[in-house]
Biopython code that builds the backbone (N, CA, C, O; Angstrom):
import numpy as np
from Bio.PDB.StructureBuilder import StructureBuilder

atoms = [
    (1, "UNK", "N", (0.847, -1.178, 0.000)),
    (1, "UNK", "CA", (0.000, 0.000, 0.000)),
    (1, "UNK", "C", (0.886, 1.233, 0.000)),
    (1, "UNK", "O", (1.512, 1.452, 1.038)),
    (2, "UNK", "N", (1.001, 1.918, -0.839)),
    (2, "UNK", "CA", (2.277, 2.905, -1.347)),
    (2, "UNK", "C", (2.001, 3.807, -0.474)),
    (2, "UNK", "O", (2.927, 4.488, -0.034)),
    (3, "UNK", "N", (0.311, 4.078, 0.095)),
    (3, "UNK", "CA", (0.571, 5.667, 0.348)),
    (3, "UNK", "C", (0.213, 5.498, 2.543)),
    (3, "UNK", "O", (-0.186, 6.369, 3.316)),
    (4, "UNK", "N", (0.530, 4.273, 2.777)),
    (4, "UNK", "CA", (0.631, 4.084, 4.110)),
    (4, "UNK", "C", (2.004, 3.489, 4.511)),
    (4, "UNK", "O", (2.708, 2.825, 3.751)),
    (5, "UNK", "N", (2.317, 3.824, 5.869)),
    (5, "UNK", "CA", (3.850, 3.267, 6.187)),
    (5, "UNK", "C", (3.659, 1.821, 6.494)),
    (5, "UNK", "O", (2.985, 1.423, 7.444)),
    (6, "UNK", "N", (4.165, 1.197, 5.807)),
    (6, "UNK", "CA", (4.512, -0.442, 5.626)),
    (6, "UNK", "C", (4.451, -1.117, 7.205)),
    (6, "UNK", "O", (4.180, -2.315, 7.279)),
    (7, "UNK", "N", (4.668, -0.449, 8.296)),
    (7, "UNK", "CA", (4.338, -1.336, 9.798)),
    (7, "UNK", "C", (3.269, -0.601, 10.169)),
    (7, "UNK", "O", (3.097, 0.530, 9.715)),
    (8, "UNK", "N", (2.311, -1.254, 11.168)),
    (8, "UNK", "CA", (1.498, -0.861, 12.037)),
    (8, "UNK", "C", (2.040, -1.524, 13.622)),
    (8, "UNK", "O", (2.719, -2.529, 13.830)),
    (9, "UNK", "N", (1.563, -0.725, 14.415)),
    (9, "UNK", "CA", (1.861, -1.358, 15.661)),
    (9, "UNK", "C", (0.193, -0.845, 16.401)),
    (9, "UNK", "O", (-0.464, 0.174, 16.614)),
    (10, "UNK", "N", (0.116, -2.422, 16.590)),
    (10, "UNK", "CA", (-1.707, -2.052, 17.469)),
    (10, "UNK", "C", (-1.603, -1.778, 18.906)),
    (10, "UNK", "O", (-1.151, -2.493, 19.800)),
    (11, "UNK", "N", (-2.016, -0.820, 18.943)),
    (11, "UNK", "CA", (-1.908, -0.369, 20.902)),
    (11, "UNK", "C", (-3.045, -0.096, 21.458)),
    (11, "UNK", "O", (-4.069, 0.439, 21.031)),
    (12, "UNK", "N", (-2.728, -0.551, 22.517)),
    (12, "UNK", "CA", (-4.109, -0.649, 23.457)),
    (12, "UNK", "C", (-4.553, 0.012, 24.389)),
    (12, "UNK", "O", (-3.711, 0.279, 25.247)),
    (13, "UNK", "N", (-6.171, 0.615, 24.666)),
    (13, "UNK", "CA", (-6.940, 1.164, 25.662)),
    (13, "UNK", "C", (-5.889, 3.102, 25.170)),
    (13, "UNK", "O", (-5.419, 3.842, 26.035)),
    (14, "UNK", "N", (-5.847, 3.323, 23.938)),
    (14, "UNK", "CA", (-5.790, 4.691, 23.504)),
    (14, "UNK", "C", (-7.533, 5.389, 23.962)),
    (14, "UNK", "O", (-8.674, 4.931, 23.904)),
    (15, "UNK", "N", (-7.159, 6.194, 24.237)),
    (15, "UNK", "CA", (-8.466, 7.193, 24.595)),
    (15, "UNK", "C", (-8.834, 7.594, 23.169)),
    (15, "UNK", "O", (-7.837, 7.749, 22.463)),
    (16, "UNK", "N", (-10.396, 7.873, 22.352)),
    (16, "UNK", "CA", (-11.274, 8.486, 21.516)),
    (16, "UNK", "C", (-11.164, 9.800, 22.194)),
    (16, "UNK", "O", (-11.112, 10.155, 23.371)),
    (17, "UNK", "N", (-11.145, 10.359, 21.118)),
    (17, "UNK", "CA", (-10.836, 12.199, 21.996)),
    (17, "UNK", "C", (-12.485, 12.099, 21.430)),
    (17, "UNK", "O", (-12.928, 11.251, 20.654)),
    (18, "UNK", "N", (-13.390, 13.479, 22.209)),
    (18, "UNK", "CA", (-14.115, 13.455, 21.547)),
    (18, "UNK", "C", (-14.951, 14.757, 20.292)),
    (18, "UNK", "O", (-14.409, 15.829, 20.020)),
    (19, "UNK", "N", (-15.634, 14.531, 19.997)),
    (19, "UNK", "CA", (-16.216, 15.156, 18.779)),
    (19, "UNK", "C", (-16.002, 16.528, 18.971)),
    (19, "UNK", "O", (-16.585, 17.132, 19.872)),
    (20, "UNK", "N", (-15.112, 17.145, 18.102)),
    (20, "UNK", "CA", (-15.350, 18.813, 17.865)),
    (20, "UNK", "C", (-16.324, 19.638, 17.419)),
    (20, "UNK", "O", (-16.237, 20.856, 17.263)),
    (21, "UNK", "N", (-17.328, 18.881, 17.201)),
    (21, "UNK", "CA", (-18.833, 19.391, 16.737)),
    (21, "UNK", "C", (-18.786, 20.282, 15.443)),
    (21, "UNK", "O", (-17.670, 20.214, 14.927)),
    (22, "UNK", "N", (-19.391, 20.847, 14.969)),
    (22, "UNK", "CA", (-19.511, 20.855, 13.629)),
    (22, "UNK", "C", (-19.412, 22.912, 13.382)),
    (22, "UNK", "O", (-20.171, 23.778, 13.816)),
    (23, "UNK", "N", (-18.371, 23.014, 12.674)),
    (23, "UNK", "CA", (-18.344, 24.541, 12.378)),
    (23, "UNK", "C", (-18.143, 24.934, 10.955)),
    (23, "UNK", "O", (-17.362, 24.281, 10.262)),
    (24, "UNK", "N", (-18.730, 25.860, 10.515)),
    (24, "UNK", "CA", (-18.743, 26.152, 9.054)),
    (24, "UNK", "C", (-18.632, 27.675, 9.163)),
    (24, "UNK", "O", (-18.988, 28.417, 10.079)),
    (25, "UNK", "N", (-17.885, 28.023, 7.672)),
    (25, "UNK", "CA", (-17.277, 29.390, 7.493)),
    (25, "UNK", "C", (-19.038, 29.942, 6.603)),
    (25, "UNK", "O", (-19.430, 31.103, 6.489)),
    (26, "UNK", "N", (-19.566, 29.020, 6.247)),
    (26, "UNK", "CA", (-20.660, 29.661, 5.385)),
    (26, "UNK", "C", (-21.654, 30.214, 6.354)),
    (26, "UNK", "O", (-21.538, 30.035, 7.566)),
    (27, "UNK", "N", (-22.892, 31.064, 5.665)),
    (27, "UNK", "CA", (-23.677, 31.754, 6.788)),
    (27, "UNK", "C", (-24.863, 31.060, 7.164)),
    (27, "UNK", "O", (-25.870, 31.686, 7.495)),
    (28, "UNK", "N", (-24.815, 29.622, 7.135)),
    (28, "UNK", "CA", (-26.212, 28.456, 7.249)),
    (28, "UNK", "C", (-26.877, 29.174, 8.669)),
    (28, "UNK", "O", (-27.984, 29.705, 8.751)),
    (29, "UNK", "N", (-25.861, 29.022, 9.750)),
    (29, "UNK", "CA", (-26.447, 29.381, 11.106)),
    (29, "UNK", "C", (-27.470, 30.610, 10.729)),
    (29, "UNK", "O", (-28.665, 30.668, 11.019)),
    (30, "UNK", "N", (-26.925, 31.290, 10.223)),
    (30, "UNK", "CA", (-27.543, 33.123, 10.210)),
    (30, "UNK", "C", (-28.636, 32.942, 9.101)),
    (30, "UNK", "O", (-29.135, 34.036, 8.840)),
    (31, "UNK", "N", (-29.073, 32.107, 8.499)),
    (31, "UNK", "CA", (-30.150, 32.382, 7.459)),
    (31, "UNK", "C", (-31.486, 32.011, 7.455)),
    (31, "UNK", "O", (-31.578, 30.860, 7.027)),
    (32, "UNK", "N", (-32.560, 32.488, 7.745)),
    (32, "UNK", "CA", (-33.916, 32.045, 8.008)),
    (32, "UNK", "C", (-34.403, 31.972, 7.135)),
    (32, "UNK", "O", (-33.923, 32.696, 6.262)),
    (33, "UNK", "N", (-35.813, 30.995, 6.646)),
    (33, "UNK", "CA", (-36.826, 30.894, 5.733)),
    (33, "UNK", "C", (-36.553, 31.832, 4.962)),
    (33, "UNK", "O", (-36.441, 32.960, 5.442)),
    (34, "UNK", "N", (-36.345, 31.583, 3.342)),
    (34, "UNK", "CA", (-36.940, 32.233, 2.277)),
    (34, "UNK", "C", (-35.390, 33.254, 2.161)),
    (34, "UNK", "O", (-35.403, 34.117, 1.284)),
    (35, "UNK", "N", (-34.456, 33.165, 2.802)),
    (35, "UNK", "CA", (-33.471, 34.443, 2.919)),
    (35, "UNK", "C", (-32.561, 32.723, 1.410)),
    (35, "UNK", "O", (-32.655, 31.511, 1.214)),
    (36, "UNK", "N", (-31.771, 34.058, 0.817)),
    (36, "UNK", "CA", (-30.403, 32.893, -0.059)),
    (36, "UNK", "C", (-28.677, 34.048, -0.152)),
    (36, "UNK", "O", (-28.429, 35.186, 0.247)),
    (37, "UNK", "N", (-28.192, 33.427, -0.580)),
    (37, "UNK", "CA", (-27.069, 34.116, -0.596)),
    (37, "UNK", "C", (-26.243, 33.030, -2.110)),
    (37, "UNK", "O", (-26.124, 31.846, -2.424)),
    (38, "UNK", "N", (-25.794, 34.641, -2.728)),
    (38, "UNK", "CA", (-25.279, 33.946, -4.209)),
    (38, "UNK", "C", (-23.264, 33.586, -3.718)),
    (38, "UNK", "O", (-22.666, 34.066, -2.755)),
    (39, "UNK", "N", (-22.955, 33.054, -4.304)),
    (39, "UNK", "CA", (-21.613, 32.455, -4.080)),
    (39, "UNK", "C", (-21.043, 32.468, -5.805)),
    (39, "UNK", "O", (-21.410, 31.660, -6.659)),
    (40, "UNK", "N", (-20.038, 33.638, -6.022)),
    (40, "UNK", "CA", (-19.531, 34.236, -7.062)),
    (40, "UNK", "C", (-18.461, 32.829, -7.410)),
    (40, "UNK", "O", (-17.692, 32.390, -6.555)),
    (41, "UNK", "N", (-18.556, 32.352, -8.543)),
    (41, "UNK", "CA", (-17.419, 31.554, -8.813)),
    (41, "UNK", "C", (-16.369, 32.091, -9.159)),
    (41, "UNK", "O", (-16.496, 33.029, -9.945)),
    (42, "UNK", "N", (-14.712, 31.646, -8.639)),
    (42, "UNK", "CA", (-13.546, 32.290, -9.100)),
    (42, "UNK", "C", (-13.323, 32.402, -10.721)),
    (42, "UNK", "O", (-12.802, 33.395, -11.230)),
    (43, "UNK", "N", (-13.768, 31.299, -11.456)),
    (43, "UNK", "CA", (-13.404, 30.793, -12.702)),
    (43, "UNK", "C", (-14.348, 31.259, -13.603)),
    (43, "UNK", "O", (-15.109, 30.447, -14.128)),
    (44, "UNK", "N", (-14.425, 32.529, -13.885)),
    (44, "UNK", "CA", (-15.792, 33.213, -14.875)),
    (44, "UNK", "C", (-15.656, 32.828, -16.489)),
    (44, "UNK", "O", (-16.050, 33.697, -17.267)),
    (45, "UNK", "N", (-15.200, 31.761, -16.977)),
    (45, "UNK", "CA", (-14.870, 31.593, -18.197)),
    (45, "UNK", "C", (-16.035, 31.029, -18.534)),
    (45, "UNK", "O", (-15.916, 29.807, -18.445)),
    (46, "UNK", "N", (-17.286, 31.401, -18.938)),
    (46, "UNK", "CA", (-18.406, 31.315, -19.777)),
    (46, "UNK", "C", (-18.338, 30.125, -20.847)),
    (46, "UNK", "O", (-19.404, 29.724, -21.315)),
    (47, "UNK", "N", (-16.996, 29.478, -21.301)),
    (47, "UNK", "CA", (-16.416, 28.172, -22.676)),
    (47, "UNK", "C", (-15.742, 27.511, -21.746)),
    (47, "UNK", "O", (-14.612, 27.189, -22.112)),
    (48, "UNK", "N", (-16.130, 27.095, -20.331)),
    (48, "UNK", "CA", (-15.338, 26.371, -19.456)),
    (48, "UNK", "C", (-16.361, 25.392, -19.377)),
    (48, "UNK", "O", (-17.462, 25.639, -19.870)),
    (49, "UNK", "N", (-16.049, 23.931, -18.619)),
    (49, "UNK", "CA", (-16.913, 22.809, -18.115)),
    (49, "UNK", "C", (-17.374, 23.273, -17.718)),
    (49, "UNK", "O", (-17.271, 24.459, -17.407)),
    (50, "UNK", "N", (-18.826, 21.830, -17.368)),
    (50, "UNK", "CA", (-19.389, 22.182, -16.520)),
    (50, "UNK", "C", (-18.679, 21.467, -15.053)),
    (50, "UNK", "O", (-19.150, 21.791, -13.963)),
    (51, "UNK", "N", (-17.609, 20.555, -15.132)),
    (51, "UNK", "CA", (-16.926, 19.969, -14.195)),
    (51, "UNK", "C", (-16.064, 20.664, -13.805)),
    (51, "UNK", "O", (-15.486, 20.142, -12.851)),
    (52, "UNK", "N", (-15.490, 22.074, -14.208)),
    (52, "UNK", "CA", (-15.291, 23.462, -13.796)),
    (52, "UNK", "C", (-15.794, 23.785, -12.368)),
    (52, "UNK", "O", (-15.291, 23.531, -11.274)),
    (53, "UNK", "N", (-16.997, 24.453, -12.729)),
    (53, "UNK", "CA", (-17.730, 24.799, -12.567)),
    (53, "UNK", "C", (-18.714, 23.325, -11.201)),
    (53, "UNK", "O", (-19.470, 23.791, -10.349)),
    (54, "UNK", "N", (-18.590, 22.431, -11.239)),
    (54, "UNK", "CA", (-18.690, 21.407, -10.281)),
    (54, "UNK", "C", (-18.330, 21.293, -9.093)),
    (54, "UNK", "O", (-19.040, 21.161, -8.096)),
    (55, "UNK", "N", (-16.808, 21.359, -9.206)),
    (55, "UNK", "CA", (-15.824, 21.283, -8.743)),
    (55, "UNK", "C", (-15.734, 22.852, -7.311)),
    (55, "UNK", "O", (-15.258, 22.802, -6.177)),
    (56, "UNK", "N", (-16.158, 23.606, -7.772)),
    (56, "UNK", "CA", (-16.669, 24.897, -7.157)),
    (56, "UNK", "C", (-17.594, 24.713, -6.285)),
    (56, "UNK", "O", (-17.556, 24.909, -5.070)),
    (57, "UNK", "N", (-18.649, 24.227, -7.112)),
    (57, "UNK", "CA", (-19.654, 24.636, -5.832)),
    (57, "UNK", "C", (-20.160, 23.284, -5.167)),
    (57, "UNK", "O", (-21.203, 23.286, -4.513)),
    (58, "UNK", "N", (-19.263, 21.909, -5.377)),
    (58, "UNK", "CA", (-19.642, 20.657, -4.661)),
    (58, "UNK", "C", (-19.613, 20.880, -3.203)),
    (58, "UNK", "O", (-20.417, 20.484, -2.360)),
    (59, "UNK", "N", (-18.342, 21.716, -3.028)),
    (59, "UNK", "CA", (-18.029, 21.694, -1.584)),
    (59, "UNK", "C", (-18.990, 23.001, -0.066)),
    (59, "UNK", "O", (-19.103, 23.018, 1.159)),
    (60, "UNK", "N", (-19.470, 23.924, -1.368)),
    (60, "UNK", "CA", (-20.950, 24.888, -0.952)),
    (60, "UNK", "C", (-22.066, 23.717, -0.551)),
    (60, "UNK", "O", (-22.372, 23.546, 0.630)),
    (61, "UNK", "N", (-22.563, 23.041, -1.466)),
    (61, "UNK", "CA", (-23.343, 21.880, -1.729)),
    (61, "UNK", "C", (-23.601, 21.469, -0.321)),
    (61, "UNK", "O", (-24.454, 21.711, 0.533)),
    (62, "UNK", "N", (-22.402, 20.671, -0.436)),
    (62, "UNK", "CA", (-22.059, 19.301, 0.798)),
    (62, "UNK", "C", (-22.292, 20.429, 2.409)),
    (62, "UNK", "O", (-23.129, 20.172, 3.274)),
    (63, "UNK", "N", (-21.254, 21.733, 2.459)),
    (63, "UNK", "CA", (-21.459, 22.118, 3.681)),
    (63, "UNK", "C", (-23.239, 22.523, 4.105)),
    (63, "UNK", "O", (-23.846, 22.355, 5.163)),
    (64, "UNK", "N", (-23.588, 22.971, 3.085)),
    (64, "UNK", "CA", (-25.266, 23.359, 3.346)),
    (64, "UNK", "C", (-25.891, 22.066, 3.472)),
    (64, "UNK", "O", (-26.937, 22.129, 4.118)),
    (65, "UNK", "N", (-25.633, 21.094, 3.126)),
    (65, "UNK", "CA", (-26.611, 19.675, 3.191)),
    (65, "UNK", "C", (-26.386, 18.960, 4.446)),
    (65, "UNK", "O", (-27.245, 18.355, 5.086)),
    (66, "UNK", "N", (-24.980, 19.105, 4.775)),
    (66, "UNK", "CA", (-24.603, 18.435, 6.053)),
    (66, "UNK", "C", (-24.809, 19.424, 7.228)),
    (66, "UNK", "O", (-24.731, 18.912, 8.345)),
    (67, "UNK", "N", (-25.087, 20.902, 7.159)),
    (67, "UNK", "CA", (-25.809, 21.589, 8.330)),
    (67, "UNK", "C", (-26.950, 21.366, 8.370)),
    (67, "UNK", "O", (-27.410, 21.109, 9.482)),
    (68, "UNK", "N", (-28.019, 21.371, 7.004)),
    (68, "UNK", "CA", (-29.188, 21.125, 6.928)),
    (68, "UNK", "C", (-29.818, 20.024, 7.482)),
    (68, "UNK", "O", (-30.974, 20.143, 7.887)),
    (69, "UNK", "N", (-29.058, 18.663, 7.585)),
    (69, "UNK", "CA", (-29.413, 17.449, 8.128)),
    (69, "UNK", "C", (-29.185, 17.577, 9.399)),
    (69, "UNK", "O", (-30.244, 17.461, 10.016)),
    (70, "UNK", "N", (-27.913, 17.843, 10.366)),
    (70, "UNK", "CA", (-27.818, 18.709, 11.229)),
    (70, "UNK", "C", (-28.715, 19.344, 12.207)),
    (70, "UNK", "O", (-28.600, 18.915, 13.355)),
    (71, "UNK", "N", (-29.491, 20.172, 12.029)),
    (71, "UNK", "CA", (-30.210, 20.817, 12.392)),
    (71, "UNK", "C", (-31.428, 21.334, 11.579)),
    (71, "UNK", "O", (-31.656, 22.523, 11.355)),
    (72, "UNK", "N", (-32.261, 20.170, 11.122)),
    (72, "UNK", "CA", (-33.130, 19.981, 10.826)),
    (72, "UNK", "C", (-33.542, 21.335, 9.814)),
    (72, "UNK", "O", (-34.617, 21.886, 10.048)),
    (73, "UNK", "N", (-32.917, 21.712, 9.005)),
    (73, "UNK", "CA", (-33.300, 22.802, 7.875)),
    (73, "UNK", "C", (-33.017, 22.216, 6.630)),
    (73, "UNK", "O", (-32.506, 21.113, 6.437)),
    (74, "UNK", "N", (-33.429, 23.127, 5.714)),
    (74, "UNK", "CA", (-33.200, 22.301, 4.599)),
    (74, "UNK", "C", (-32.877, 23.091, 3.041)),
    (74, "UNK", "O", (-33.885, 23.364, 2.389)),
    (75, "UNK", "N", (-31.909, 23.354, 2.609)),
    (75, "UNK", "CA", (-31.208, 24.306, 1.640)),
    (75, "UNK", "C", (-31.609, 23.795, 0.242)),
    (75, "UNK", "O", (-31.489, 22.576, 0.120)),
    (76, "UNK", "N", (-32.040, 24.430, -0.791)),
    (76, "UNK", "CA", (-31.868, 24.529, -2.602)),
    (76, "UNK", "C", (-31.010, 25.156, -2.824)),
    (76, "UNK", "O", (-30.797, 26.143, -2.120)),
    (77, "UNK", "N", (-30.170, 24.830, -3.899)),
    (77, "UNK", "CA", (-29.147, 25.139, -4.501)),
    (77, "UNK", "C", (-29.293, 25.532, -6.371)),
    (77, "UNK", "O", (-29.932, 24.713, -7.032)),
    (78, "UNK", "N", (-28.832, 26.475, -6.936)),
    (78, "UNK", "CA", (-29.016, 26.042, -8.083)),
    (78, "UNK", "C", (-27.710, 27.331, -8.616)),
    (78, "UNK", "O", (-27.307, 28.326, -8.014)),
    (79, "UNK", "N", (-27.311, 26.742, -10.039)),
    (79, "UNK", "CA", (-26.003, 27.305, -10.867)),
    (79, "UNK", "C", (-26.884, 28.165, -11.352)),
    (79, "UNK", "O", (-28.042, 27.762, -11.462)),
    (80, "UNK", "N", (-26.498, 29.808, -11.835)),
    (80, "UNK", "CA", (-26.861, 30.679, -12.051)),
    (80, "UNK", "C", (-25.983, 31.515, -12.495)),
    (80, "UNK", "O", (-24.794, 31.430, -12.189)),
    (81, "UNK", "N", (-26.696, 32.860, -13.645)),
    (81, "UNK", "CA", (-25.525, 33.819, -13.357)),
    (81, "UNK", "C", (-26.468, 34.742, -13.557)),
    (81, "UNK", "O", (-27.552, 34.646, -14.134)),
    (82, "UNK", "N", (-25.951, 35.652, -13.021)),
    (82, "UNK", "CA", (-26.359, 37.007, -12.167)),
    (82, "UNK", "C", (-25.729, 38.591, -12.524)),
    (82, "UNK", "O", (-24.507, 38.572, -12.670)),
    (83, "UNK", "N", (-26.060, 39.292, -12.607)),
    (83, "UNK", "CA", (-25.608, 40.345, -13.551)),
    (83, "UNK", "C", (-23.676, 39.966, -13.600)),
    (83, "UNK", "O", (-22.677, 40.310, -12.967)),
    (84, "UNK", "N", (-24.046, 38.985, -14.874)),
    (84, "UNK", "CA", (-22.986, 38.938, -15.655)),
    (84, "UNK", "C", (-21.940, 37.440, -14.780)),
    (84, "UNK", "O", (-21.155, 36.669, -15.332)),
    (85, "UNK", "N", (-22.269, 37.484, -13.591)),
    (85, "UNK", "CA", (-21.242, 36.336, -12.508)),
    (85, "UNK", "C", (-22.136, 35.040, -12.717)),
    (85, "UNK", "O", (-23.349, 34.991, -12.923)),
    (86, "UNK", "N", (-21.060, 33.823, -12.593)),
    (86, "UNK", "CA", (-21.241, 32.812, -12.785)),
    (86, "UNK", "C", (-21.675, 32.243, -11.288)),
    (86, "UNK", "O", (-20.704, 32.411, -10.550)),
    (87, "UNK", "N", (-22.467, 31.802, -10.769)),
    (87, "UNK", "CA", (-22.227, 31.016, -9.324)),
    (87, "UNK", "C", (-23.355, 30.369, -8.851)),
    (87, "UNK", "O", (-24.424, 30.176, -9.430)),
    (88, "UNK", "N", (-23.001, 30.050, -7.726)),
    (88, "UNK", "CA", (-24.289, 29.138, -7.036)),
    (88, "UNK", "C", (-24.968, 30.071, -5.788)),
    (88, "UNK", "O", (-24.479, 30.716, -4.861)),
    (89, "UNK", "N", (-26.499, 29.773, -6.306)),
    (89, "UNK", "CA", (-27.410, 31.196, -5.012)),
    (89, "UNK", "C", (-28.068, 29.330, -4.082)),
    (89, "UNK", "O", (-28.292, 28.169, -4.424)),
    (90, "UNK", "N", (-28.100, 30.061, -3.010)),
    (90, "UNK", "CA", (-28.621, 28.716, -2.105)),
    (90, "UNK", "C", (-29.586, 29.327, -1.464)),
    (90, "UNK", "O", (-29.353, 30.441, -0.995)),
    (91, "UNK", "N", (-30.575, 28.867, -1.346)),
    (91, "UNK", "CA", (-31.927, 29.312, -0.793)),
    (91, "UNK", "C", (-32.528, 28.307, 0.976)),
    (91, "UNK", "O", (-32.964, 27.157, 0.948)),
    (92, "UNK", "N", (-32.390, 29.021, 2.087)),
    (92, "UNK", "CA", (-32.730, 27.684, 3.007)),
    (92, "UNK", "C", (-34.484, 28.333, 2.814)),
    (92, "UNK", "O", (-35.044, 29.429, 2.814)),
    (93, "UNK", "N", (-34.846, 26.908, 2.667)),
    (93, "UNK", "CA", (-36.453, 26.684, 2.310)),
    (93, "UNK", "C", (-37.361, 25.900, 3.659)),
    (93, "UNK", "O", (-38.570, 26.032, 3.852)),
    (94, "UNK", "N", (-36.670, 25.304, 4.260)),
    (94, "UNK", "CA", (-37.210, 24.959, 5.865)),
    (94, "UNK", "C", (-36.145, 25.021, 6.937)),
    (94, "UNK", "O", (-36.436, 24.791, 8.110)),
]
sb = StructureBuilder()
sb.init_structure("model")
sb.init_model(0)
sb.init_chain("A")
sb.init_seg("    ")
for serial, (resi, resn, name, xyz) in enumerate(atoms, 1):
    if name == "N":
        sb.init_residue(resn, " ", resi, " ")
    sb.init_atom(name, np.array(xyz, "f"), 0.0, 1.0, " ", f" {name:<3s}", serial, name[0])
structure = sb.get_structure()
């Protein structure tokens, strides 16, 4: 296995630290019913992928879905552009 060091040594009764609970740089906490916020993509090339363009806003995606499950809310997402910017607007809807 190339990308692990070739010995293990199994040790016993190590302590589980526990859970750092869950923090995000996006504004999920702060957004109530019906409020969205657009997210400008860096890569404005209009003749670019759409796996470009994927690649951007998977990780918007995932943090709004995994707060949303979280704490029982629940985010839409959709690719857009907006006077002239390419990006993703997220809407929390419950």
């Amino acid at each position: 296995m190339g990308y692990l060091e070739e010995r293990w040594i199994i040790e016993k009764n190590v302590p589980i630290p526990k859970p750092k609970g869950y923090t995000t740089t996006f504004p999920w906490p702060n957004m109530e019913v019906n409020d969205s916020v657009f997210f400008i993509f860096k890569n404005q090339n209009k003749d670019s992928s759409l796996p470009l363009y994927h690649n951007q806003e998977t990780p918007i995606r995932s943090s709004a879905h995994v707060y949303g499950t979280k704490n029982k809310k629940k985010f839409v997402t959709r690719v857009l552009t907006e006077n002239g910017k390419i990006g993703l607007r997220v809407w929390r809807v419950e």
